[in-house]
N, C-alpha and C positions, 0 to 999 in steps of 0.2 A: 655888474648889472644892478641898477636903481632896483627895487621892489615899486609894483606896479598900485598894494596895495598894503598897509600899514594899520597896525592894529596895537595901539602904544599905552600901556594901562589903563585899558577898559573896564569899568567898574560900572553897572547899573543896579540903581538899588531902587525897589518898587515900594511906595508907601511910605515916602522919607518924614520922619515925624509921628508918623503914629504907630500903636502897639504891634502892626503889623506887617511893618518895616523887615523887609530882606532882599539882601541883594545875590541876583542869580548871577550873574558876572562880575569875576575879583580881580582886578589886575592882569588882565588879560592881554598879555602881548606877541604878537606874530607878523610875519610879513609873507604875502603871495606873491610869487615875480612871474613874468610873463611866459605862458605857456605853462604852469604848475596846474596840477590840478589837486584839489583839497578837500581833503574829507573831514567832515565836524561829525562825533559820533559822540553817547553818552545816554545814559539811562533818562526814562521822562523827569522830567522838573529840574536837567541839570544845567539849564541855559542856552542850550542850543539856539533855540528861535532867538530868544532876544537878541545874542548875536550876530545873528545875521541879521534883525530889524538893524544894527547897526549899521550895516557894512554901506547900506543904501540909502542911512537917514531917517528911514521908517520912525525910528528910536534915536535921541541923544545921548549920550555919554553923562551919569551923573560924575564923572568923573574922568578924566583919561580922552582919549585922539583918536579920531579914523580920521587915515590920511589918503587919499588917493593923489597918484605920482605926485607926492611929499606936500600935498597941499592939506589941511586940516579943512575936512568936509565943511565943517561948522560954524570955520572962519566970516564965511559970508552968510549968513541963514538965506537970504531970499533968495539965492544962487541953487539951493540943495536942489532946487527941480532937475537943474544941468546932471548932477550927481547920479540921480536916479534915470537917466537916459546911459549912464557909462557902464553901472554895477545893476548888472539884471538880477531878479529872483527867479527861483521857478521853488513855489513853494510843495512841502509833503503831498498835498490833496490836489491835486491838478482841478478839481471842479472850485475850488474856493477861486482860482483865477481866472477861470474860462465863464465870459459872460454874453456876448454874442451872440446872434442866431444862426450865423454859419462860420466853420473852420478859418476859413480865408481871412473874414471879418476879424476874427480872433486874434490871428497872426498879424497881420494889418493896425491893433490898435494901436500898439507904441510907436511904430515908426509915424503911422501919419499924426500920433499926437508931438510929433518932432518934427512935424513940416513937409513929411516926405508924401508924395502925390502921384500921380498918373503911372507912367511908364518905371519911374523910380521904386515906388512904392510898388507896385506889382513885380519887378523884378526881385526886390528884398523880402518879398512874400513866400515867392513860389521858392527863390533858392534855399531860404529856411526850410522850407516844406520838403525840398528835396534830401536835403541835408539830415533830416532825421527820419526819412522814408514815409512820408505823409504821400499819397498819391495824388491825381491831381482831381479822380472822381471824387475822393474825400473832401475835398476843400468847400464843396458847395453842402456839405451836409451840416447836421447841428452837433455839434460838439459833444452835445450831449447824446446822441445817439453812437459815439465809438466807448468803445472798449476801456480801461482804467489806464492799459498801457498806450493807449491811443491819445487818451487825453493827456500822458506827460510827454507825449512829441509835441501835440500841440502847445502846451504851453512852454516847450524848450524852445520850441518854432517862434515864439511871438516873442523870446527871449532875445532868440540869436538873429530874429529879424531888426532888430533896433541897431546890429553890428556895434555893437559895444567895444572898445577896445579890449585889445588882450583875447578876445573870443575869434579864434582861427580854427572852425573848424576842419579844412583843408588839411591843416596841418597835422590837425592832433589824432585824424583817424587817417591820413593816407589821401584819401580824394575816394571819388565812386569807385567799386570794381564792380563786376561784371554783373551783379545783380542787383547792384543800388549802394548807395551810402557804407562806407565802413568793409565791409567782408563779401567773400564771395556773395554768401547767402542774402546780402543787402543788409544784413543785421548791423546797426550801426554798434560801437561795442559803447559797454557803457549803459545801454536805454535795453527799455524791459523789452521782448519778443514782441511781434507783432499779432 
């Protein structure tokens, strides 16, 4: 089985040149293959975000490869847009991504900024939304008005609405049971309580 994503001596160093030159990613190498899930964990200032500014281009590589299915992101620069419709974030603070006036809206932005429209786009909407237990009277509210755990469905929603490869979530929880998403209780596993 190829690795879906590639992380081949990553080195980022901020400040190159001046007295205040330090790099928070050393040689960093791993691979994600399809259907893994991965956890980055580590004390504050130890790198974590920058790396994943990588994973999606956010950031270059002052040295070292991200390779998604073995192609080197970087290879093409004016392509990286493509990049970042494949390798979604959902970043710590869900309000730092949620900008919209309503839920829907929210979920809706990546797909329709990839051309996705009417019937299409409404379908990729709502199944995200089901998928992480967002109901359907939420969807017309303001983002800002749910909960903290409210807002990481929503932004996992706008996440997994873009159907990114590698991202099954059918797979990876089971499909609905009897009370929504993931477990009996609807509790999708994984994401904070509702």
């Amino acid at each position: 089985m190829e690795p879906i994503l590639q992380v081949q001596h990553l080195t980022h160093t901020y400040g190159v040149g001046t007295p205040f030159q330090r790099s928070a990613v050393e040689d960093m190498s791993f691979d994600v293959y399809d259907g893994e899930f991965l956890g980055i964990i580590g004390h504050t200032g130890s790198g974590k975000s920058t790396l994943i500014q990588h994973l999606n281009g956010l950031l270059r590589p002052t040295s070292g490869q991200i390779l998604l299915h073995g192609k080197d992101i970087w290879a093409e620069p004016k392509k990286i847009r493509d990049v970042r419709f494949q390798v979604g974030l959902v970043f710590q603070y869900p309000e730092y991504q949620l900008f919209e006036e309503t839920v829907y809206k929210d979920i809706a932005f990546g797909p329709a900024n990839m051309g996705k429209t009417g019937a299409e786009l409404d379908r990729c909407v709502r199944e995200a939304a089901r998928i992480v237990g967002i109901r359907d009277d939420q969807l017309d509210k303001s983002p800002f008005e749910l909960s903290g755990g409210q807002k990481r469905r929503v932004a996992l929603a706008g996440v997994l609405a873009m159907e990114p490869p590698g991202a099954d979530p059918g797979r990876a929880h089971g499909g609905p049971g009897p009370g929504g998403p993931g477990e009996p209780d609807g509790q999708h596993p994984g994401l904070p309580p509702q």
